[in-house]
N, C-alpha and C positions, 0 to 999 in steps of 0.2 A: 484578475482571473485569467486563464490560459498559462499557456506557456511560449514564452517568446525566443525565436533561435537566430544570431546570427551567427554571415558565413565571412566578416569581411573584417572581423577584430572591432566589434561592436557599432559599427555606422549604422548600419538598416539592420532592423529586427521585425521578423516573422512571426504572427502567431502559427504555431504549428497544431495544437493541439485539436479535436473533435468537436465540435459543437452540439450541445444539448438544450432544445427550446431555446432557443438560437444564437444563447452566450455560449462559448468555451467550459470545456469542464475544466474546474481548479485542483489542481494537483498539491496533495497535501505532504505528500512525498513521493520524493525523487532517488532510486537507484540503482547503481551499474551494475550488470553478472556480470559471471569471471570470463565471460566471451567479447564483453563489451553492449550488448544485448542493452537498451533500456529500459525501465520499469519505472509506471506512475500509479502510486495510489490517488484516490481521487477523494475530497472533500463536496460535499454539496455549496454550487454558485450562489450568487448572491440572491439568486430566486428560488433557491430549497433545489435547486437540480443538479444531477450528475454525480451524486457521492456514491460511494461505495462499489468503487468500481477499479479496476484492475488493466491497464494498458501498458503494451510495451512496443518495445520498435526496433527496428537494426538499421536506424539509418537517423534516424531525429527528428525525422517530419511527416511518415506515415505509419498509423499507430494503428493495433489489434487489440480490438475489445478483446482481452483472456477472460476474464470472471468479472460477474456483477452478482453480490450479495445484497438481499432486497433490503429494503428499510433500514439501512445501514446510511452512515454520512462519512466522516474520516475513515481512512484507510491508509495503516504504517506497513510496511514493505521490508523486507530484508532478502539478500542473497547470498547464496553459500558463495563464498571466495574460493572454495576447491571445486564446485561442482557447478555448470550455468544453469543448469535444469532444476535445481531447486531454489524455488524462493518461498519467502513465508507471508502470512498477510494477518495481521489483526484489525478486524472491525468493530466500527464505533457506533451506534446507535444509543441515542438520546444519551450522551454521556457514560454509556457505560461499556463495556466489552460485550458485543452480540456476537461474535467468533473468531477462531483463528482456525486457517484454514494452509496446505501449502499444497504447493505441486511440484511434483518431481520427474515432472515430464514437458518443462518448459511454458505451461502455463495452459496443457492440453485437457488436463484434470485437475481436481482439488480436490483436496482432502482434508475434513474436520478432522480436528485435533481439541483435545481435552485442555480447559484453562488452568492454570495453574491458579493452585490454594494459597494465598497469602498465610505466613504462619501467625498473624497478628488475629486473633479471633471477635476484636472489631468491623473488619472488614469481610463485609459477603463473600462465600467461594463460591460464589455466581457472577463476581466481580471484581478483581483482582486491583483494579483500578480505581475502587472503591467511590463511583462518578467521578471520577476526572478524566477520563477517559477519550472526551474531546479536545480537550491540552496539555496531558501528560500522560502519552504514551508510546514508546519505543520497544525494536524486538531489533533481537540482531543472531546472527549466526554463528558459532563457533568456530575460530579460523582453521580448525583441525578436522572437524568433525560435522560434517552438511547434515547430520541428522540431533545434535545441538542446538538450540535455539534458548536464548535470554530475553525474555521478559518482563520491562517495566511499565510500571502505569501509577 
């Protein structure tokens, strides 16, 4: 659980990350904007706490709650490569997709976004991820275009 940082080419390691009911939140993903900016989606610890939440940092060891969606547990993460101010976020709750949300203003606001319909008519289009959702699922940004974003589950 946490996130550990060293500054010395791996001898001593830090947890860096926030504490929730007094374990470290677990980070379920990890990634860079194009400024260098960090961003963690969060997974619920090993006592059901701290998922669905959204942190980032400019430095690696002091972090900003951005968004926290409720009842949520994993949370995947993407940033545009052209633009730092947009990132995107899909939430996991009980295995299934409960949102995708992004901001485009650095993590100031968020904004729902509509999930995308699998064209397999097996699978719910209330659920793209058709419950896998807790371990297969990735989004990524379009390297040309910050308002692009690919979706699996």
């Amino acid at each position: 659980e946490g996130l550990q940082r060293s500054t010395d080419g791996g001898n001593i390691w830090t947890q860096v990350m926030p504490s929730v009911s007094v374990n470290p939140v677990t980070p379920a993903d990890i990634e860079i904007a194009a400024d260098g900016e960090l961003w963690v989606g969060t997974r619920n610890n090993l006592f059901g706490f701290g998922g669905g939440r959204v942190y980032s940092s400019t430095n690696g060891t002091t972090w900003t709650l951005d968004h926290t969606h409720s009842s949520s547990n994993r949370v995947e993460l993407a940033c545009a490569p052209t633009d730092a101010d947009y990132v995107y976020a899909i939430f996991e709750s009980s295995d299934v997709v409960s949102a995708i949300k992004r901001t485009t203003n650095d993590g100031t606001n968020w904004a729902s976004l509509s999930e995308p319909n699998d064209d397999d008519t097996n699978i719910p289009s209330t659920d793209f991820s058709n419950g896998q959702a807790s371990y297969n699922l990735i989004i990524q940004v379009d390297s040309n275009d910050k308002d692009v974003a690919i979706a699996g589950g």
